[in-house]
C-alpha positions as CSV (number, residue, x, y, z in Angstrom):
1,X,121.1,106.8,91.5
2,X,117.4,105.0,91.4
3,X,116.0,107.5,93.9
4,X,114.9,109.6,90.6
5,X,113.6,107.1,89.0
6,X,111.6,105.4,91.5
7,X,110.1,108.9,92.7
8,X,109.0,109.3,88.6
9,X,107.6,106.3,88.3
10,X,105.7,106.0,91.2
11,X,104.6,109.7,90.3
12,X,103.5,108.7,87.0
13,X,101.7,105.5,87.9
14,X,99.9,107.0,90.6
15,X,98.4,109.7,88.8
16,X,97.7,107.9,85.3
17,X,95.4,106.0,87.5
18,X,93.7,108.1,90.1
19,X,92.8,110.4,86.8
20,X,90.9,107.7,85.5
21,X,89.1,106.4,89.1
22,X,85.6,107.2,89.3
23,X,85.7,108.7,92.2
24,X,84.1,112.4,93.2
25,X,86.8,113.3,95.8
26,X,89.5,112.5,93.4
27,X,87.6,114.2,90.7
28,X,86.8,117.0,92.7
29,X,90.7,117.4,93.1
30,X,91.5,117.0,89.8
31,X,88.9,119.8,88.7
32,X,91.7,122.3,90.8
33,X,94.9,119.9,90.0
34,X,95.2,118.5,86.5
35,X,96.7,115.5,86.3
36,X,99.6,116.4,84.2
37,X,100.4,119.6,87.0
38,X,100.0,117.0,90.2
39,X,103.2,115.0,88.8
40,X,105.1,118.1,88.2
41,X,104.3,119.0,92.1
42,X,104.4,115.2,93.8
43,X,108.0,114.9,92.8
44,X,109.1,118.0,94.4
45,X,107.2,117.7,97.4
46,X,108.9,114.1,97.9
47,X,111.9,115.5,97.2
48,X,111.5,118.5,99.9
49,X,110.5,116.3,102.6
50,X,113.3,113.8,102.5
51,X,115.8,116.7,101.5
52,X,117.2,115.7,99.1
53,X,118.2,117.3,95.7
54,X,117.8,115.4,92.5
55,X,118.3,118.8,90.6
56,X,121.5,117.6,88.7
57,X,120.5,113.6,88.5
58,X,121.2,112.0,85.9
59,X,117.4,111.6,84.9
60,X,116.8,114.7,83.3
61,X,119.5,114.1,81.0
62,X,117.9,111.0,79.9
63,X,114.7,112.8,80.5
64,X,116.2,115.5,77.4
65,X,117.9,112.7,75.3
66,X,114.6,110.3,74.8
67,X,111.5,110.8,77.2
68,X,111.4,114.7,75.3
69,X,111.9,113.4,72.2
70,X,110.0,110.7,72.2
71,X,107.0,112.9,73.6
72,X,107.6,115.4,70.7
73,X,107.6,112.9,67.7
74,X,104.8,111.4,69.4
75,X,102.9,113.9,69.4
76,X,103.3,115.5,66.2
77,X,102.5,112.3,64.4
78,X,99.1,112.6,65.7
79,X,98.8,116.3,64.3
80,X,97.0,116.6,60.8
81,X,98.4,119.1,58.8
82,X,94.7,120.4,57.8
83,X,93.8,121.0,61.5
84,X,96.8,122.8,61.6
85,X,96.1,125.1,58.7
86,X,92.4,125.6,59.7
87,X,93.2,126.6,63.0
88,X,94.5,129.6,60.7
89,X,97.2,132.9,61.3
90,X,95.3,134.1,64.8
91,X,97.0,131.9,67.7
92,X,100.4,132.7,65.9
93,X,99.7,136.3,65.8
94,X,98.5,135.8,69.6
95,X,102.1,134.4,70.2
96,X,104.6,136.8,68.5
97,X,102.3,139.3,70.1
98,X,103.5,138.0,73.3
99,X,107.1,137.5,72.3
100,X,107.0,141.0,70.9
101,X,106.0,142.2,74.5
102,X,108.8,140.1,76.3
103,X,111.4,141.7,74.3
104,X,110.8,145.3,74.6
105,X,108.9,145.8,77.8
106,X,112.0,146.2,79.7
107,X,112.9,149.3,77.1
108,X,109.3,150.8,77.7
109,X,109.1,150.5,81.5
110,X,112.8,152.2,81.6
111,X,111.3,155.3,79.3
112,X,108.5,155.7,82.2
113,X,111.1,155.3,85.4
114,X,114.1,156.8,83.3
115,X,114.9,158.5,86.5
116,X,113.8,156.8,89.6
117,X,115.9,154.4,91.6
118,X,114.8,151.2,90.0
119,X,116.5,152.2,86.5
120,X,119.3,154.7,87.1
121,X,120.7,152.7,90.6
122,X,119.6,149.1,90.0
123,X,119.4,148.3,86.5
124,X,122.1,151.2,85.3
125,X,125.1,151.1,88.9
126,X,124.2,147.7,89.8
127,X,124.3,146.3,86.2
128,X,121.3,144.4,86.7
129,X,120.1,145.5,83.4
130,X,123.0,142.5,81.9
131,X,120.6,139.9,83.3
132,X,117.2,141.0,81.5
133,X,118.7,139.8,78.0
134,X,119.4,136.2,79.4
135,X,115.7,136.1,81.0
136,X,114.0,137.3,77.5
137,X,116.4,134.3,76.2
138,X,115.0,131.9,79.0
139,X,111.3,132.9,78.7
140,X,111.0,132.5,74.5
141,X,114.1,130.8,73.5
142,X,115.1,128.1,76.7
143,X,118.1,127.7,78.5
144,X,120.4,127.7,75.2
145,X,118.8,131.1,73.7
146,X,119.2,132.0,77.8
147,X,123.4,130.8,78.1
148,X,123.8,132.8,74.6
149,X,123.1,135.9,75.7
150,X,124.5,135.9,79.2
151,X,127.4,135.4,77.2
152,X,126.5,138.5,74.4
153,X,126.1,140.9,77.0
154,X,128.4,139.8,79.4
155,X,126.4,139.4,82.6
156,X,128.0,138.8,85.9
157,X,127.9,135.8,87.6
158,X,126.3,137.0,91.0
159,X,123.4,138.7,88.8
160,X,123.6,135.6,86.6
161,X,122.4,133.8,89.6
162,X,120.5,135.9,91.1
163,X,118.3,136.0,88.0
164,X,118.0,132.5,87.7
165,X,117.2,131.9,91.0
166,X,114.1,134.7,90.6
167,X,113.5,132.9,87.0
168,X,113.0,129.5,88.3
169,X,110.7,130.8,91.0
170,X,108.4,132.6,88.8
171,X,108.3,130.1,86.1
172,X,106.9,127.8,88.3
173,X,104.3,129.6,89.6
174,X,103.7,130.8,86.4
175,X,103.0,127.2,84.8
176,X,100.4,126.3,87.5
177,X,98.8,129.8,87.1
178,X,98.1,128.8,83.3
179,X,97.1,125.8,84.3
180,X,94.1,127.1,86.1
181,X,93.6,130.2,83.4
182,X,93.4,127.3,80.7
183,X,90.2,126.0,82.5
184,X,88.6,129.6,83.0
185,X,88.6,129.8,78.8
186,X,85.2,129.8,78.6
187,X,84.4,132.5,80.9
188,X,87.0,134.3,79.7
189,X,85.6,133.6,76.0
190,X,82.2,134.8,77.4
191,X,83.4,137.5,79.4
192,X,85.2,139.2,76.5
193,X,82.6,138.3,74.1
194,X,84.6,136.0,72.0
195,X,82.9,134.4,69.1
196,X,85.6,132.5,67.3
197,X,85.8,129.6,69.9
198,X,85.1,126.7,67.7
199,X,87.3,123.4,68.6
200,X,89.2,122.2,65.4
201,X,87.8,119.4,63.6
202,X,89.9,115.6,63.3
203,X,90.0,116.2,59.5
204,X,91.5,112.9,58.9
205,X,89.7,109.7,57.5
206,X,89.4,106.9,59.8
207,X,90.9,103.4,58.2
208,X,89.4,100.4,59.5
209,X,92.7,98.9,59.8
210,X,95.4,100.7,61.6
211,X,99.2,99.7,61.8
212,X,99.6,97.8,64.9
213,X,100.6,100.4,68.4
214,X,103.8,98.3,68.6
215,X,104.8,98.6,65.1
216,X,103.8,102.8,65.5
217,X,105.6,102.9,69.5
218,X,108.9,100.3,67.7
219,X,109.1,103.5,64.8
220,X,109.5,106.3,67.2
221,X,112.0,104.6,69.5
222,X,114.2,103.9,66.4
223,X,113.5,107.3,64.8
224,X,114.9,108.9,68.4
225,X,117.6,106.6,68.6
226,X,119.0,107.5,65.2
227,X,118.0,111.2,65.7
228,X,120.4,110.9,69.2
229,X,123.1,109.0,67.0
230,X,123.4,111.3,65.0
231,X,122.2,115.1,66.2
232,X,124.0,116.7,69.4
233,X,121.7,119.9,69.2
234,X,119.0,120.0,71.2
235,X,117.1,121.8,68.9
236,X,117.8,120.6,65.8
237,X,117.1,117.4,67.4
238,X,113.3,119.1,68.5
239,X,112.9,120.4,64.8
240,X,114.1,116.9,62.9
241,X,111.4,115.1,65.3
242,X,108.8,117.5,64.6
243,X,108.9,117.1,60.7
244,X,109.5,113.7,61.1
245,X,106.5,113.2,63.6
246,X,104.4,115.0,60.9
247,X,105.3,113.3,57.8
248,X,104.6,109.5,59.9
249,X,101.4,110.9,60.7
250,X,100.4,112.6,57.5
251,X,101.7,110.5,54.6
252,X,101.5,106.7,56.3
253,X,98.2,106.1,55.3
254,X,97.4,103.7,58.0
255,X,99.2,105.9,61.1
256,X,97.8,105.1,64.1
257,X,97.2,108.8,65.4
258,X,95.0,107.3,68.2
259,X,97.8,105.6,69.8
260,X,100.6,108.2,69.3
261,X,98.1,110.8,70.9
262,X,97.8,108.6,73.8
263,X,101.4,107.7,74.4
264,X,102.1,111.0,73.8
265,X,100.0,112.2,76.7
266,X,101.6,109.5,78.8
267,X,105.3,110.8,78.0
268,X,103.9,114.4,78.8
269,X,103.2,113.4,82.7
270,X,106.6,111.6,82.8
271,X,108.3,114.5,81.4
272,X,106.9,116.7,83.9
273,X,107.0,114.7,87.0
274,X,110.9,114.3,86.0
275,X,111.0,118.1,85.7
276,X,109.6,118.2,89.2
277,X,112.4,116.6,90.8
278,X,113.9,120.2,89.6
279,X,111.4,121.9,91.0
280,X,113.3,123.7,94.7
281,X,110.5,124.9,97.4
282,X,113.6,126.6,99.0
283,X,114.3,130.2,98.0
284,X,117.5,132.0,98.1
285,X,118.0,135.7,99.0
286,X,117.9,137.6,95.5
287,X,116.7,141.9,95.0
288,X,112.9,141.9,95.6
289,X,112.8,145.5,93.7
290,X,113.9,143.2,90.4
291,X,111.4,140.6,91.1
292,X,108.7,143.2,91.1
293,X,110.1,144.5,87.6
294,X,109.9,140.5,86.6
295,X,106.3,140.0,87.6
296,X,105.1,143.5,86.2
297,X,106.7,142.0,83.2
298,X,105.2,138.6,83.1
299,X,101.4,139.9,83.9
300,X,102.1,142.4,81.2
301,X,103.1,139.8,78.5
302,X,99.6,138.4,79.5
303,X,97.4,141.1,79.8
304,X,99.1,142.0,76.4
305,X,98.1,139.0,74.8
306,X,94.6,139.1,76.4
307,X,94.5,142.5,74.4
308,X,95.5,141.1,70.9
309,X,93.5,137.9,71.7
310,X,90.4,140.1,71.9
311,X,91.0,142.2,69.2
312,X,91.4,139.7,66.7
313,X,88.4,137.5,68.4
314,X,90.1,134.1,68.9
315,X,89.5,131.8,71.7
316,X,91.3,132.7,74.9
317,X,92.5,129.3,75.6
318,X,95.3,130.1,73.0
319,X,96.9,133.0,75.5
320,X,97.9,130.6,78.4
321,X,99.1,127.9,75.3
322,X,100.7,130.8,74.0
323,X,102.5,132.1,77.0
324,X,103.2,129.2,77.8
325,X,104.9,128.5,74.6
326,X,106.9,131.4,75.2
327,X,107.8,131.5,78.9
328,X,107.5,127.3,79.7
329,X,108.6,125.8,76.3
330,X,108.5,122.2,74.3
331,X,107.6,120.6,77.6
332,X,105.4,122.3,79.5
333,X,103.1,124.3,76.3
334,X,101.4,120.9,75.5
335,X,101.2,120.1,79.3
336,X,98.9,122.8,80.0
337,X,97.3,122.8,77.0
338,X,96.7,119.0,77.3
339,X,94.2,120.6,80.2
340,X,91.8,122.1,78.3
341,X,92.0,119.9,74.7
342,X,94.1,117.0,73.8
343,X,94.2,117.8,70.4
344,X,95.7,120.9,70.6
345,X,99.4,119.8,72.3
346,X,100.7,119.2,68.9
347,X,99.9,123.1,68.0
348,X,101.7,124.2,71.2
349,X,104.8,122.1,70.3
350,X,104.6,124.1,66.8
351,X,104.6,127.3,69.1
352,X,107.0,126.2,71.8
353,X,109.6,125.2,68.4
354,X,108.8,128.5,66.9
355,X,109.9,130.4,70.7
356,X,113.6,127.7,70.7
357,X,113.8,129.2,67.5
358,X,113.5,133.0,67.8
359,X,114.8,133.2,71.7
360,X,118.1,134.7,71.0
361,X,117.0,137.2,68.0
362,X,114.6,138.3,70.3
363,X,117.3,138.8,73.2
364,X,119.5,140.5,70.8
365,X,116.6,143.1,70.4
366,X,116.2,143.6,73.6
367,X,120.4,144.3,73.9
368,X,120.0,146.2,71.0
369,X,117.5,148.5,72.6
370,X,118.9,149.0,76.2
371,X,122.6,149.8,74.7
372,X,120.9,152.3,72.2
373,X,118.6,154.1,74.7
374,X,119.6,153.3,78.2
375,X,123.7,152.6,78.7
């Protein structure tokens, strides 16, 4: 099936382009619509108005296997290990604080409703309470952390759907919400009296002579290949990448950071406009009371983080990077953050690692705590 590929391509091309045209109309529109969120939307619009459905093409799996992959390793060769460490504790704190919230809101909104409708009929008769662990899964951990714990606590498969019909829906908004957030950082630095806002510093020494971009672009092709050869987990496959990306980029003396930040950028916009051809305008019927408790939820996990964010006085830009970390994951953390600072998407890859990692202990929590409590 080319249809995919030729809606991608033509997605990516187009906007790689009109993102650099000098032109104050286009600019104008990319000041609303970043570059990297127009290709996630283009695709899906296309899609919609031919009706077609390129959900299940064969694109995304090749999308998952190398364009992923390739974006990751990419990326993390152009982080220095120094930047990393200056950055310091605070957008980590900033992000476990949201995680933290993810997994036990659900317990703490049930103590204050413990007897209205929405917990003792919906969430208790209906069993609707089986499909919060798999969305705490999806939000911090992906769609493996997300298929783990539907099967942990045994969730039906009409609630199963239900939920990731509502999941999808909210995700998507949610991406091109932080997307705009992102951009409002330094009102919201100025607004909440932020003083730690400074941008971290390219600690690395510039070489005259850098390897050549083919010999840099011919080592992470082969380091994906082999990684595909010989990995079948996803995210063992994200993890090897990401330590290989940093030791390329932090031991080979004559790395060409540059180049790998640039491609890396470029895979970023194919990734997304491949996941648009994912992305579904149409809705299905699903329980509006249950998509109220998911959007009190997800504004809470923000406001949350706002909270912590203030209180330990780092920038704000890190609690739409760190949501996004959580609820988007590997591919669309560096997106957004790629909106406000370049430089920062390999930091948002360590986050968005750190949520694949921790999805399903968190989810186990959260299992843990509506069994104990609630059923």
């Amino acid at each position: 099936m080319v249809g995919p590929w030729i809606i991608a391509f033509c997605t990516v091309v187009a906007v790689y382009y009109l993102d650099r045209w000098e032109n104050k109309h286009i600019k104008s529109l990319f000041d609303w619509v970043p570059a990297i969120l127009l290709a996630y939307i283009i695709p899906a619009l296309i899609s919609y108005v031919l009706n077609l459905d390129y959900s299940q093409a064969d694109i995304h799996n090749f999308s998952k296997n190398y364009f992923i992959p390739l974006a990751i390793i990419a990326v993390m060769s152009s982080l220095s290990l120094g930047q990393l460490k200056a950055i310091g504790l605070k957008p980590i704190l900033v992000f476990v604080a949201g995680s933290l919230f993810i997994a036990v809101f659900p317990v703490l909104l049930g103590f204050s409703l413990l007897e209205t409708d929405l917990v003792t009929e919906m969430l208790v008769e209906q069993e609707y309470w089986k499909g919060i662990p798999p969305i705490v899964g999806s939000w911090i951990g992906g769609s493996t952390s997300q298929l783990v714990l539907k099967e942990l606590v045994e969730c039906p498969e009409n609630i199963f759907l239900s939920v990731l019909v509502m999941d999808t829906i909210l995700v998507n908004i949610w991406t091109i919400l932080m997307f705009q957030t992102i951009k409002k950082s330094k009102f919201l630095n100025k607004h909440f009296n932020i003083k730690d806002v400074a941008m971290p510093e390219d600690l690395r020494v510039e070489n005259k002579k850098l390897m050549a971009f083919w010999l840099c672009g011919i080592i992470l092709l082969v380091s994906v290949i082999f990684c595909n050869l010989l990995i079948e987990s996803f995210i063992m496959k994200v993890v090897l990448l990401s330590f290989l990306g940093l030791g390329l980029g932090n031991f080979i003396s004559k790395w060409n950071f540059k180049f790998t930040l640039k491609i890396g950028s470029i895979l970023i916009i194919i990734v997304m406009a491949v996941l648009g051809l994912k992305l579904q305008f149409a809705t299905f019927d699903f329980n509006t009371s249950f998509l109220g408790f998911l959007i009190i939820w997800l504004v809470g996990h923000f406001v949350f983080m706002v909270v912590i964010a203030k209180l330990l006085n780092v920038n704000m830009a890190w609690v739409p990077i760190a949501s996004m970390a959580n609820v988007g994951g590997i591919a669309t953390a560096p997106a957004v953050t790629a909106a406000y600072e370049k430089k920062w998407m390999p930091h948002a890859i360590v986050l968005a690692i750190l949520s694949m990692a921790t999805g399903t202990f968190w989810g186990m929590l959260t299992i843990y705590l509506l069994k104990t409590f609630f059923i």
